[in-house]
Phi, psi and omega in degrees: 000141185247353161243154202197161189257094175227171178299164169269353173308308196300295207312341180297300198311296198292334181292345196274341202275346205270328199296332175257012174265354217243325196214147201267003157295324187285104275196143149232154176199150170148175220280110152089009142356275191311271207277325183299324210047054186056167181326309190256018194022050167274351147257040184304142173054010158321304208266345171276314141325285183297337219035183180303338192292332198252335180232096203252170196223111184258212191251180208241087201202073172320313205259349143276351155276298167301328171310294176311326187298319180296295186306279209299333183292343162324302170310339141111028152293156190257048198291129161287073206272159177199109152292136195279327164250163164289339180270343178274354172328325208271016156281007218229347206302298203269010160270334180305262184330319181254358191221308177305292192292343175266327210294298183301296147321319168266016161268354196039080177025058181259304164293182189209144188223059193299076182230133178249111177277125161230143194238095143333132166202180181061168193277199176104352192241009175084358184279169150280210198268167196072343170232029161187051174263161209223081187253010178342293171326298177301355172238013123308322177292318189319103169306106151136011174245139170258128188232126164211158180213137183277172191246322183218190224274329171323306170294339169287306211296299196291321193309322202279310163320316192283331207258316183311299233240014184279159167230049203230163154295146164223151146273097184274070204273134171240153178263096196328296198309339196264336171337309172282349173282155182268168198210162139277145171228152187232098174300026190211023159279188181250091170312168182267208145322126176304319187308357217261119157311128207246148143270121200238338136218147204279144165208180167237342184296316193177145170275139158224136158242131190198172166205160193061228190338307209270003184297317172330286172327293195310311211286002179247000152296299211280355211245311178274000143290309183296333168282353169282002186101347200242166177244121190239097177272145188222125172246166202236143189272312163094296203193138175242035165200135307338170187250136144229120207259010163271359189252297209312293138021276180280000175260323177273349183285326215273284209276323179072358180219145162222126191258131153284129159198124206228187181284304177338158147329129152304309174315123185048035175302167175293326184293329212265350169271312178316309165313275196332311176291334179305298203287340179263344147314308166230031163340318193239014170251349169304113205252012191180142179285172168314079201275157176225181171224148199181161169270176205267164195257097183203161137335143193285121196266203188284158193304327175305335183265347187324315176310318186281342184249339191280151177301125166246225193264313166301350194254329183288293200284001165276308189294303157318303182303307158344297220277292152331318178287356189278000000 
């Protein structure tokens, strides 16, 4: 059977398994990967399959996993790297940045640097700060990096493929809290572009766009909005590098009012390019300006307080009402 009901960890687990079974280039490495099968056991049973050479279990040196990640793929290897938080990137931040993300330009594309970081990010799970943050945006401003992240377990399975067979750096943001919803994934479909924004339900009233974490949320604004009477299309962005702001576009032209909503900060946030580009696209099909939602520009606070900074259901439908109420 080819569609099947899995987490979205597992749809991670099983992409991971087709992708080293199909091509012998492909590598994972990162801290406790192997015999643990990771923090979040998404690579459980990788490496007893695979063996040590193909699933490596490394020293606990992020800017030394991404280095090696760098040698090799020069070498024409496929390395899969996986931080285990969102918060341990940033020892890793300035091989990401000054080598990854650059080599294939100062080489005038003569290189090619096919390596996929993937980082659990965002809260919802009682941890603390560094292990539950949202840093998307700082490896979106990068020029020569792709950053996406799936919402469910189908989009995991195919997105993590698309970026793997890439010959572009990805950023592989998975959204923790969602690792245990269940999802279908139909291993023999035909995915779309990765890049491309999905519409996951039609409306006429006002767009919410959001993506990883928060397409759950919106999709439970629009199902407690229709009982008031409003219609909510709600899309899921897939990816926030490149944007694709020609499907936003054709949702605000339709709704004319649009709300963002990510984990992240609002401030200087993936909403706030979104806002900007948006408000100069369609200035004049817009009834209301660009709202956005977000967490607070503060330090990630203690698991007790989460509830209060992270975005809910209450903070989305008062901001859809704003946004109406114009």
């Amino acid at each position: 059977m080819t569609v099947e009901q899995l987490t979205l960890a597992k749809a991670i687990n099983e992409s991971l398994r087709a992708v080293l079974e199909a091509d012998p280039k492909v590598l994972i490495m990162g801290e406790d990967v192997g015999k643990l099968g990771g923090v979040f056991r998404v690579t459980d049973g990788l490496q007893k399959d695979f063996g040590e050479d193909r699933v490596i279990d490394t020293p606990l040196a992020e800017s030394g996993i991404v280095g090696t990640a760098i040698g090799l793929a020069l070498r024409g290897y496929r390395p899969v790297v996986e931080i285990q938080f969102d918060g341990f990137v940033f020892p890793a931040y300035d091989q990401i940045v000054t080598q990854l993300a650059k080599m294939h330009a100062r080489a005038l594309g003569k290189i090619r640097l096919p390596v996929v970081i993937r980082i659990p990010y965002g809260g919802g799970i009682g941890a603390v700060e560094h292990h539950s943050e949202s840093p998307e945006a700082l490896f979106a401003h990068v020029a020569g990096l792709k950053v996406v992240s799936p919402s469910n377990a189908g989009d995991a399975y195919w997105m993590l493929q698309q970026a793997i067979q890439s010959d572009d750096p990805v950023i592989f943001f998975e959204p923790k809290r969602r690792y245990w919803d269940k999802g279908e994934v139909d291993t023999k479909a035909t995915p779309g572009p990765l890049h491309r924004a999905r519409v996951v339900h039609e409306g006429t009233d006002l767009t919410l766009v959001a993506y990883g974490p928060m397409v759950k949320l919106c999709q439970e604004a629009e199902a407690a909005a229709q009982e008031e009477g409003k219609s909510l299309e709600v899309l899921d962005l897939r990816s926030m590098s490149p944007i694709d702001f020609d499907s936003i576009q054709a949702s605000v032209e339709k709704t004319r009012r649009l709300v963002v909503v990510h984990e992240a900060p609002v401030f200087l946030g993936t909403g706030a390019e979104i806002a900007a580009r948006i408000t100069e696209r369609c200035f004049h099909h817009l009834e209301a300006p660009v709202l956005r939602v977000g967490g607070y520009h503060a330090p990630y606070p203690p698991a007790r307080l989460e509830d209060e900074y992270l975005p809910g259901l209450d903070r989305v439908l008062d901001t859809v009402d704003r946004s109406l109420a114009y």
